[in-house]
DOGUDREN-617309 format. One line per 8 residues: number of its first residue (from 1); their letters; for each residue x, y, z of C-alpha. Coordinates in pm, 1 decimal. Each point is the difference from the previous one (the first is absolute). Layout:
# DOGUDREN-617309
NUM) A) X Y Z | ...
END
This chain:
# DOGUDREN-617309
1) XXXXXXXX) -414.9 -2117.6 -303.5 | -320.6 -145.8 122.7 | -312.5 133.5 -120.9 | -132.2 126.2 323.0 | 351.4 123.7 77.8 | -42.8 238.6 -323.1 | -296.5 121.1 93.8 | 89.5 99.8 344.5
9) XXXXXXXX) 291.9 148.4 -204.4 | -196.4 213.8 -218.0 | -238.7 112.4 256.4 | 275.6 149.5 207.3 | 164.9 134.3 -225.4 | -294.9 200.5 -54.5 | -120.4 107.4 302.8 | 299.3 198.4 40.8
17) XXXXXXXX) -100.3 214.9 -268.1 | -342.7 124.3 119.2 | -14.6 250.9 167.0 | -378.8 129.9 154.1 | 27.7 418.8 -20.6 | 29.4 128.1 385.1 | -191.9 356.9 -143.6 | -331.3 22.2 2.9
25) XXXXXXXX) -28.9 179.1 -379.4 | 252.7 -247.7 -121.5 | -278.8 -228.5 136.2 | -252.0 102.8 -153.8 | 168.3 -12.6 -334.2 | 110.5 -335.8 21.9 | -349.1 -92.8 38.1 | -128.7 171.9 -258.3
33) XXXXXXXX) 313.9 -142.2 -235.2 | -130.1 -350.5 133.1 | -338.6 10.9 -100.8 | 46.0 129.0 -306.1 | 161.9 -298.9 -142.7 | -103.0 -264.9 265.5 | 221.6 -269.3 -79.3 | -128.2 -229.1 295.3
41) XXXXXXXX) -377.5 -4.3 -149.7 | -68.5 -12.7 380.7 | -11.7 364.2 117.0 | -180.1 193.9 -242.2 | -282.2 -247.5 -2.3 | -59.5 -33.2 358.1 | 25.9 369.8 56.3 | -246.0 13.9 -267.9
49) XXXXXXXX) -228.1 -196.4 153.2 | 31.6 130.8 336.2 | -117.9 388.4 -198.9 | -260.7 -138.6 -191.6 | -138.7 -226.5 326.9 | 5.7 305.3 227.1 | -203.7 215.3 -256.8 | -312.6 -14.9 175.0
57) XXXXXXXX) -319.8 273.0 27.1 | 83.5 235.3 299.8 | -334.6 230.2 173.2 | -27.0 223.5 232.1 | -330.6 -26.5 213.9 | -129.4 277.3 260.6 | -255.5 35.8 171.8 | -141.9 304.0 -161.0
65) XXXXXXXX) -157.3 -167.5 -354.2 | 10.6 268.7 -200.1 | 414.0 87.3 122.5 | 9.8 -399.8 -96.4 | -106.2 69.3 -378.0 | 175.9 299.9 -57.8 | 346.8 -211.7 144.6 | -98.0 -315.8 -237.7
73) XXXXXXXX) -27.6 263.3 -301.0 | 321.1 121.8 59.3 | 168.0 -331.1 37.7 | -114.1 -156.7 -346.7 | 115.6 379.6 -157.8 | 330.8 55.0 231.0 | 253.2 165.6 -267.7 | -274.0 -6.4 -314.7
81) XXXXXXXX) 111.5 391.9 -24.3 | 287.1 -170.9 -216.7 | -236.9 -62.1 -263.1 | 109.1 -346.2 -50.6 | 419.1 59.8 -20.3 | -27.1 -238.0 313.0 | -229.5 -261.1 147.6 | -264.3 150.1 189.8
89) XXXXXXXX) -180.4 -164.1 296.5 | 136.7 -97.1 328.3 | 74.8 -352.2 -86.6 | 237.0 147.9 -259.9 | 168.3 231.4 243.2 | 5.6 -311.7 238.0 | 211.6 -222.3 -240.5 | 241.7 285.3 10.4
97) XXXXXXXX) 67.3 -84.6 296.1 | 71.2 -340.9 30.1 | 184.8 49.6 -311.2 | 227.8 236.4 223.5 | -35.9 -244.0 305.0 | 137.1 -325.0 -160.0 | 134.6 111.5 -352.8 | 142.1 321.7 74.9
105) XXXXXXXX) 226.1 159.5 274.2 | -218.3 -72.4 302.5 | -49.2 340.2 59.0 | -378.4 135.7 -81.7 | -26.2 381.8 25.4 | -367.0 81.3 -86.3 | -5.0 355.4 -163.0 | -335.3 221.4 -11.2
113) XXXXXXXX) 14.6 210.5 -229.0 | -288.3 189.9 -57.6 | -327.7 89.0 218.6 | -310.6 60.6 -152.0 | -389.5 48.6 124.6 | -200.7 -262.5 -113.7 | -385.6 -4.6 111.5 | 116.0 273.8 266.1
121) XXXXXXXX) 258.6 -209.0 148.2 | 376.5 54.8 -42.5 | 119.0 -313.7 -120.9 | 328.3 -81.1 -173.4 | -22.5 -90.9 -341.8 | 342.0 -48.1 -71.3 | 262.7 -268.8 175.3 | 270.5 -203.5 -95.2
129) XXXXXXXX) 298.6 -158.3 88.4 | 354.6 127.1 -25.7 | 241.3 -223.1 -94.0 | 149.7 -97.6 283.8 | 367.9 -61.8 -140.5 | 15.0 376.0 -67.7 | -39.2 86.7 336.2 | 253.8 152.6 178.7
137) XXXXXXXX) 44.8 68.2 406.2 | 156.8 275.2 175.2 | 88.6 84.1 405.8 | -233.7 256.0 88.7 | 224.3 283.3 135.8 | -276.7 204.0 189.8 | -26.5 -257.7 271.0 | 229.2 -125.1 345.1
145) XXXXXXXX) -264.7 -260.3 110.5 | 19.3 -385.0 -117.2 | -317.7 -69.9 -184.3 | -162.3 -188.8 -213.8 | -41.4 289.3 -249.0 | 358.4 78.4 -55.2 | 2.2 -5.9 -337.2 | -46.4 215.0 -270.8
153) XXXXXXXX) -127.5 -160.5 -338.3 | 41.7 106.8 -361.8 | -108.9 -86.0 -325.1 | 343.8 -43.0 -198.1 | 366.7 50.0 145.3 | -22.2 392.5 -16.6 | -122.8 92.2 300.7 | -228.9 283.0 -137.0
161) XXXXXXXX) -302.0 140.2 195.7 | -251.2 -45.4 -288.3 | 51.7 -374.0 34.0 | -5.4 -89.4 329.6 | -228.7 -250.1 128.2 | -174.6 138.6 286.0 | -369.6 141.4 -60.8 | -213.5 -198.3 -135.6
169) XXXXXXXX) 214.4 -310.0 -7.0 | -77.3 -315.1 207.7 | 288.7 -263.8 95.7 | -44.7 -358.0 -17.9 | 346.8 -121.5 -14.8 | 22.0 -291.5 208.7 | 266.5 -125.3 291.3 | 81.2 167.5 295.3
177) XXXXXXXX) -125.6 357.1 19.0 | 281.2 174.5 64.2 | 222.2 -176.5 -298.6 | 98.5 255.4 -261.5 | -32.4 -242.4 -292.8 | -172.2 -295.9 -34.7 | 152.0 -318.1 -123.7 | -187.9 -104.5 -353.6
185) XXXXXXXX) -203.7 -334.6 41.2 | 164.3 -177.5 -252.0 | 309.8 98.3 164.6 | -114.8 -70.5 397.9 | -104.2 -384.6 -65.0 | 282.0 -52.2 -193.7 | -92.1 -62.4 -323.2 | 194.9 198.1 -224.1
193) XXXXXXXX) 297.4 -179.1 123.6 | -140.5 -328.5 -103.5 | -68.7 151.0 -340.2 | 374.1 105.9 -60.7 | 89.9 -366.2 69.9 | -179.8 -96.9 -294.6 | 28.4 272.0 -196.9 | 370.0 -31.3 39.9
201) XXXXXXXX) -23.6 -344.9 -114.3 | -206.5 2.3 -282.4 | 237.6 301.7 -121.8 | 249.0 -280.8 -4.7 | -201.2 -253.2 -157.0 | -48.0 235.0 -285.5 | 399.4 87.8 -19.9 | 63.9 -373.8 5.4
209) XXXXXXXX) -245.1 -70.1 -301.8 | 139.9 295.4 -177.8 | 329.5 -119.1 -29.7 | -130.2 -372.1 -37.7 | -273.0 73.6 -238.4 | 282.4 28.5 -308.7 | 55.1 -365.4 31.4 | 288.8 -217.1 -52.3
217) XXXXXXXX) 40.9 -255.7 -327.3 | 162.6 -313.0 104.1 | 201.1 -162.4 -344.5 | 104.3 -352.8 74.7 | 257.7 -152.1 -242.9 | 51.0 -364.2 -11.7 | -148.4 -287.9 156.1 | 48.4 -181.5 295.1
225) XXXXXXXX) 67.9 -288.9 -197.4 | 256.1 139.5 -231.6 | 161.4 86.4 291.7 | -14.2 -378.6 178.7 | 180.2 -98.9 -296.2 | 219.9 269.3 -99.8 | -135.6 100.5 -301.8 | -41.9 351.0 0.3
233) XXXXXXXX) 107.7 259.8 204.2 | -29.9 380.7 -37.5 | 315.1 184.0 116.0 | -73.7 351.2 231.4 | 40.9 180.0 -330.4 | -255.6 -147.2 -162.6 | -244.4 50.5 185.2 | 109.1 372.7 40.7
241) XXXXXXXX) -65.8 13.8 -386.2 | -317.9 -144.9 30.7 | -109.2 185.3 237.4 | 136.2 298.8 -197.3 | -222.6 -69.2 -296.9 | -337.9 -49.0 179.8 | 84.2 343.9 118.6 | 13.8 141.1 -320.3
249) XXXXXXXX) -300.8 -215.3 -121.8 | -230.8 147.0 300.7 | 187.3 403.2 -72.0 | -89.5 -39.7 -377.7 | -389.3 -137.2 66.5 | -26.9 292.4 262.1 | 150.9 268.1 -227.5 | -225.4 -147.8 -287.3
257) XXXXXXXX) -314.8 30.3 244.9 | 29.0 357.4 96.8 | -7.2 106.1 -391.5 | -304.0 -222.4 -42.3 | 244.1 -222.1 -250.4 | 19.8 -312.3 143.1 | 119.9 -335.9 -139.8 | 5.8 -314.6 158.5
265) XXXXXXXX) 327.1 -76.2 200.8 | 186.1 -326.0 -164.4 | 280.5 -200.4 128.1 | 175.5 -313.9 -142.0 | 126.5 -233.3 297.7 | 76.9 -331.2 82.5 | -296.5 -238.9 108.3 | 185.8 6.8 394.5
273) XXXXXXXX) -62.8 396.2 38.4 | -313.5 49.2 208.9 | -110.0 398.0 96.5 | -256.7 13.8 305.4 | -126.6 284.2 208.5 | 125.5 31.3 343.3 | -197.2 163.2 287.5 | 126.1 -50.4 341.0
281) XXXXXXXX) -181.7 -110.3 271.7 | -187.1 318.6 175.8 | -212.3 -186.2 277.5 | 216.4 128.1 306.6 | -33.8 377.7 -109.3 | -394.8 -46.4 -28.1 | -37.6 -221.6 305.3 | -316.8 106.7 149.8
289) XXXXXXXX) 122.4 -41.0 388.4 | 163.8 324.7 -126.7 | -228.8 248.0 30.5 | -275.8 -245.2 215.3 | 104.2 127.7 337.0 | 29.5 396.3 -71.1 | -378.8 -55.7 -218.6 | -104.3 -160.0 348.9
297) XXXXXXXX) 134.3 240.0 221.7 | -195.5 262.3 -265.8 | -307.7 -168.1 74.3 | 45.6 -8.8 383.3 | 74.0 379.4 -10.5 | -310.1 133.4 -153.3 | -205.7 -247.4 283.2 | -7.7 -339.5 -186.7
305) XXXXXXXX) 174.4 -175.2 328.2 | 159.5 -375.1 -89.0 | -154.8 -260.9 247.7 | 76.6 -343.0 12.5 | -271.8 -244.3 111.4 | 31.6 -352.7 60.1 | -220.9 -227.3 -167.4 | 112.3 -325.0 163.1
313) XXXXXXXX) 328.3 -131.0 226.0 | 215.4 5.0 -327.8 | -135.0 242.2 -238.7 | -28.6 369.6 33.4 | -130.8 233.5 -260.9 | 51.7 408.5 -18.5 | -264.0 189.2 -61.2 | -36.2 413.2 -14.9
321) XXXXXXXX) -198.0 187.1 245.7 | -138.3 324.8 -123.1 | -127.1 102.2 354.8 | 284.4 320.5 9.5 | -45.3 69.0 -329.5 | -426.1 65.6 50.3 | 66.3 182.6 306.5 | 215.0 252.4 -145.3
329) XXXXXXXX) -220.6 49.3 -291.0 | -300.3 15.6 259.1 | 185.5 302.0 209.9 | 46.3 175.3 -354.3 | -309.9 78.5 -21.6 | -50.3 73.5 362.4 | 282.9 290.5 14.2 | -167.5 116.1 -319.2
337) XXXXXXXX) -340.5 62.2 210.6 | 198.0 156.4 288.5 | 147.2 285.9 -305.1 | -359.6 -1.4 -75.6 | -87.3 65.7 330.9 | 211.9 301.3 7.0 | -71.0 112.7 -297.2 | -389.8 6.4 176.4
345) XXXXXXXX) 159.2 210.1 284.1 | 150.1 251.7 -249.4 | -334.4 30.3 -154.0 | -211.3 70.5 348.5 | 274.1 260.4 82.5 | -9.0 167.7 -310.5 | -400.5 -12.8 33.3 | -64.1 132.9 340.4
353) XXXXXXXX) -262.3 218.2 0.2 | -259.7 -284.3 -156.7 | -105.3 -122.8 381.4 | -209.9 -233.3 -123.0 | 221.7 -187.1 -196.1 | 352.1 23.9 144.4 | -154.9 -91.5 359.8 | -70.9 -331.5 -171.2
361) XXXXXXXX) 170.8 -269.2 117.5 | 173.0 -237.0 -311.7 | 128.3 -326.3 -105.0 | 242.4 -78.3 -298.1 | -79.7 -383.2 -122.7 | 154.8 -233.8 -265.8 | -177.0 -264.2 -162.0 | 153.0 -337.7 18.6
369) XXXXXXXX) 273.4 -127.3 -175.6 | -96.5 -234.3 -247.1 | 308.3 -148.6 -175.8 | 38.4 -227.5 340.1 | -407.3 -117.5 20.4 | -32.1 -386.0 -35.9 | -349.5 -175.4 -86.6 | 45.3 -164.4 385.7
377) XXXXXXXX) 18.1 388.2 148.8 | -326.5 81.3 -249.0 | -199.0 -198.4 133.9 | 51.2 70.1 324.7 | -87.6 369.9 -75.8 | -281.4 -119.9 -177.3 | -123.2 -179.8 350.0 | 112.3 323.3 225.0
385) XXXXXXXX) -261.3 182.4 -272.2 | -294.2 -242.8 54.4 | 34.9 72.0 354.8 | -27.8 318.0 26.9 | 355.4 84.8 78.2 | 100.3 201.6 -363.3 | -145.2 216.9 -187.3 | -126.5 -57.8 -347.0
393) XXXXXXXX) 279.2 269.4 -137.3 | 251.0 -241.1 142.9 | -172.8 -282.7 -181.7 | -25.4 121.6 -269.7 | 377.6 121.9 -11.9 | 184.1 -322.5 163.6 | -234.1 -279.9 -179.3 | -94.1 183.6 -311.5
401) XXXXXXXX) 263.3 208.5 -62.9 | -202.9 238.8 -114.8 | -76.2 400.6 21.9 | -246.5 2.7 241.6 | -136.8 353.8 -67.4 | -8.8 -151.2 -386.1 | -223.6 -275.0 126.1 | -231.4 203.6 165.0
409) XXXXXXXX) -8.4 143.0 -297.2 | -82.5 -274.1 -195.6 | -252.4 -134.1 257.5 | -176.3 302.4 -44.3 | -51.3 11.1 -329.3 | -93.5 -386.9 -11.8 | -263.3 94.7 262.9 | -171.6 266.9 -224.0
417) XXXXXXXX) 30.1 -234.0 -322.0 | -177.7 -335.8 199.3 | 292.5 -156.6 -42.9 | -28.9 -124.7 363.9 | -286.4 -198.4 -65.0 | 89.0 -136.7 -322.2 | 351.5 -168.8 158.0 | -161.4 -129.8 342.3
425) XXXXXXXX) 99.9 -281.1 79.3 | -254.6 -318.5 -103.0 | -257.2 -116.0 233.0 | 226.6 -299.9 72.8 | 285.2 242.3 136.0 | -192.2 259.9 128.6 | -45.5 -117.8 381.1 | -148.9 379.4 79.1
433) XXXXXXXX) -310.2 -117.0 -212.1 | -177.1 271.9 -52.6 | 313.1 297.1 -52.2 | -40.0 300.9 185.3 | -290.1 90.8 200.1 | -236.0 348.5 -76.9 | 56.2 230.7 254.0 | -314.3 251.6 162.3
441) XXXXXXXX) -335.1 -128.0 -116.3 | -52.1 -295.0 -232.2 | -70.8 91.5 -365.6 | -398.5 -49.5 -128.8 | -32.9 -174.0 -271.9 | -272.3 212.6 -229.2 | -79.1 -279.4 -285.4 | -102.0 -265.4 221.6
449) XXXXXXXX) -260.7 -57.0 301.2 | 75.8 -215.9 330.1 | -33.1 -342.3 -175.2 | 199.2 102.5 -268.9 | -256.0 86.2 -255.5 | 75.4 297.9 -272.0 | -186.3 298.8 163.7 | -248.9 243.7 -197.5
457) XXXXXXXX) 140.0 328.6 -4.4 | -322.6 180.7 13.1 | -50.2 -133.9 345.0 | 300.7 20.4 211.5 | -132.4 101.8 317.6 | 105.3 364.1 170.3 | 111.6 -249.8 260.1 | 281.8 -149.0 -235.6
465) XXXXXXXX) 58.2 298.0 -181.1 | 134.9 201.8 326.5 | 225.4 -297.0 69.6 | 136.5 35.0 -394.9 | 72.7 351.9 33.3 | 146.3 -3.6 360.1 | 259.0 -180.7 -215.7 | 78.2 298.2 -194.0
473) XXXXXXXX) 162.0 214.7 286.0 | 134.8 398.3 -4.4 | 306.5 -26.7 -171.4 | 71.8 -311.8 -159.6 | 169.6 34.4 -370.5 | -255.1 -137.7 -169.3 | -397.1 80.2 -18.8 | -96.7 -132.4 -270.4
481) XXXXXXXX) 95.7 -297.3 -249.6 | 38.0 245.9 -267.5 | 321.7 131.4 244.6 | 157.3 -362.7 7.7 | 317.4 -74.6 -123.9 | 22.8 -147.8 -355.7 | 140.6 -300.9 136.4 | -272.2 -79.3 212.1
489) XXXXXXXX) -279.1 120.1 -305.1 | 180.5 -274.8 -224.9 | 18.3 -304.2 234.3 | -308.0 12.3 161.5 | -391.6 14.4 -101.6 | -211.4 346.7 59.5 | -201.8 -208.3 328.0 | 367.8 -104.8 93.4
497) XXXXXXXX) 163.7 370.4 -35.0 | -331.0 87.3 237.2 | 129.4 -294.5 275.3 | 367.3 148.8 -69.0 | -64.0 355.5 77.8 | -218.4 -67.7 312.0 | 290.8 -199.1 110.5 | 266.7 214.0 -35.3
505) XXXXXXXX) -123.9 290.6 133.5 | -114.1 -178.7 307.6 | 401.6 -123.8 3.8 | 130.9 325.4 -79.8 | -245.0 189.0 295.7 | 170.2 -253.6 252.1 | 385.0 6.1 -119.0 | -35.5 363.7 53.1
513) XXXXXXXX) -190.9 41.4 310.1 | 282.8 -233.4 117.4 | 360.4 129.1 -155.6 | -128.2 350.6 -143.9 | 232.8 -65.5 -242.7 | -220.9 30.6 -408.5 | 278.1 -159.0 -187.4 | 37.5 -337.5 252.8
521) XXXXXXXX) -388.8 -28.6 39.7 | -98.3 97.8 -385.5 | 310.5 -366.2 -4.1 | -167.9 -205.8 222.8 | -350.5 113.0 -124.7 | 85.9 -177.3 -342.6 | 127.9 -247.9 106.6 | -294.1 -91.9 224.5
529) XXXXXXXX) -230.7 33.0 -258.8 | 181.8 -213.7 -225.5 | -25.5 -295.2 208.7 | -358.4 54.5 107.6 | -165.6 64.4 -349.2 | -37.1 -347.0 -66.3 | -176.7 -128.7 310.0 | -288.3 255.8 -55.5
537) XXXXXXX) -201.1 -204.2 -122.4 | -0.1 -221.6 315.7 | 23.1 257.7 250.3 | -380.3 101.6 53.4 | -163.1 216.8 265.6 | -145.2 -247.8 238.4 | -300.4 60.0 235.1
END
């Protein structure tokens, strides 16, 4: 039999063997009995990938800022009631989902379980989701009209009031709305039928080797020469006997080598006897075109689509497009926003009487997925930022990759250290020149006169004096250099702390007359001083 004949032999001869379960809990066992021993190395690792890709930061933003922090609260806390017997966070609650979505039966039930007031608002501060194999459907029986609700879900196979899913229980399950199951991912594109083919196979292989792996000894007697000249020749009984006492050589050395006495095996023989080891040949069994179309039909399932290109007239190469494959993870996370969404609605229903809040119109948003960002798609995010047309979270989060409330953090702190005007750029990179401008009126410098000249103290004019204290507005942090930072009292001299403080507060006067915001202008204050403080000595009053 041909080779290719065999394998075409061996492949049907399987096929009529698996069997894909028509039930959809059968279904959703098979999957689970696939991924736990993934046999492929194909399934388990994309689905992996597609989780962990999808596992992005979710928000909620409103209109009402205050309704927008306590929201952002309660997603980084979402289920912390547990005390740490679960992941807490809505990223964590998130990847329970996609687990479900592509790893699981298909069938996301999201459970709420408990509703608590946090901050005055009834929020719920525990969710999860069911597992979706356990669920079970039944015919509603209070109902003659055809609808899209005629179904009656339950947590288990005994249909028992306490555990019916109905309050407090939003459905994400896919397909058609009106299907009473759906049909498990794994399942729908086809790949757990792929993965029997090779499972079946490799179960093969391994019987094969099993009874293979005991190998033969081959015991020649004579020559091919004594035979040409009829010699020698060893009658069908003597080779019986021989062959009888290598058996009971190799019993003997294996009997010896389970009591730990062993002795080396001897045997007298003529010099034409010759013993060798005898494997037969296993290359058909382990061909790869065995399993190389069900491992490609695998990959096409979960969205890795085959697609031949040709290169030239006479050579065409296959390559694998991963277009399906990104999309699919992409609308993960989008029907996780819409049962975020509803979740929202739950909330504003539950919370009715807070006007102000609830009459807020929202927005649920994702941040990108990362796991499919080139350097070519960076850049061009970087140039939609220099424009105008992102914002600097967005930055931050595509091209950085970075927490951007953790950088503002950062920044922050940098700006109250000086750390801004230690790391500016050098002269020959810095095209702004001078850094950023002093807003309001222009800092007087007290230790020198107009052409530059140290000034005596004693006679400061009332003139220049009024301008120096104008500097010093109602409110400002600081009045005095004794009230300065220590990082500012360490870097700089007592004449420079003077410059400094004049400086900031005429900053910090103009940030807030402009945002009325302490925290953001008391930032920006800093940092303007920072990058001022050592011009002062150039920038003079002129007449």
């Amino acid at each position: 039999m041909q080779q290719g004949n065999l394998i075409n032999f061996i492949l049907n001869s399987l096929l009529k063997k698996i069997i894909t379960p028509a039930d959809f809990h059968n279904r959703a066992n098979a999957v689970a009995t696939m991924l736990e021993n993934d046999i492929s190395g194909l399934v388990d690792s994309l689905t992996d990938f597609s989780v962990n890709t999808a596992d992005v930061e979710f928000s909620v933003e409103t209109e009402n800022e205050q309704f927008s922090k306590v929201l952002k609260e309660w997603l980084d806390n979402v289920n912390s009631v547990y005390k740490g017997k679960i992941p807490s966070g809505i990223k964590s609650l998130a990847k329970e989902y996609f687990q479900e979505r592509w790893k699981g039966a298909s069938f996301p039930v999201l459970k709420i379980a408990k509703w608590d007031s946090v901050n005055g608002i009834i929020l719920p501060t525990k969710l999860f989701f069911v597992d979706g194999g356990s669920i079970h459907a039944k015919d509603k029986e209070d109902t003659d009209e055809l609808s899209l609700l005629s179904y009656d879900y339950y947590l288990g196979a005994k249909e028992e009031p306490s555990k019916k899913l109905d309050k407090n229980c939003i459905f994400a399950k896919g397909g058609r709305w009106f299907t009473k199951y759906p049909i498990p991912y794994l399942i729908k594109r086809g790949v757990y039928h792929n993965w029997r083919i090779i499972k079946d196979l490799k179960d093969k292989q391994t019987e094969i080797l099993s009874q293979v792996i005991p190998y033969m000894l081959l015991v020649k007697k004579g020559t091919e020469q004594l035979a040409i000249k009829d010699v020698k020749g060893y009658s069908d009984p003597e080779l019986k006997k021989t062959v009888e006492q290598l058996q009971d050589l190799m019993d003997k050395m294996n009997d010896a080598s389970t009591t730990g006495k062993t002795k080396a095996p001897i045997r007298a023989t003529n010099f034409d006897e010759e013993l060798k080891h005898f494997i037969p040949d296993l290359s058909t069994i382990f061909e790869p075109k065995l399993t190389s179309g069900a491992e490609r039909n695998i990959l096409a399932g979960l969205g890795f689509i085959d697609v031949i290109q040709g290169i030239s007239d006479t050579r065409r190469e296959s390559i694998l497009n991963p277009k399906v494959f990104v999309e699919e993870t992409r609308q993960g996370v989008e029907d996780f926003k819409q049962i975020l969404k509803e979740v929202v609605l739950l909330i504003k229903e539950k919370n009715k009487t807070h006007i102000k809040y609830m009459t807020a119109d929202f927005y649920v948003s994702a941040s990108p997925i990362k796991g499919f960002m080139s350097d070519a798609f960076k850049q061009e995010i970087r140039l939609l930022w220099k424009h105008g047309q992102l914002s600097n979270q967005t930055y931050c989060e595509l091209v950085g990759e970075t927490e951007y409330q953790g950088e503002i953090h950062r920044r922050e702190k940098e700006a109250k250290g000086g750390i801004d005007e230690i790391m500016r750029p050098h002269m020959t990179d810095n095209k702004e020149g001078v850094g950023i401008d002093i807003p309001g009126e222009e800092p007087i410098e007290e230790d020198t006169d107009e052409n530059g000249n140290p000034k005596d103290r004693d006679k400061i004019d009332d003139k220049d004096k009024f301008k120096m204290s104008k500097l010093h507005l109602e409110g400002a942090p600081y009045s005095t250099i004794k009230d300065l930072p220590d990082s500012v009292k360490k870097k700089l001299t007592p004449d420079k702390q003077k410059a400094w403080l004049s400086i900031f507060n005429s900053a910090y006067n103009f940030y807030m007359k402009k945002f009325g915001d302490a925290k953001k202008a008391e930032s920006l204050a800093f940092r303007t001083a920072w990058s001022q403080i050592k011009q002062v000595k150039t920038r003079t009053k002129k007449k």
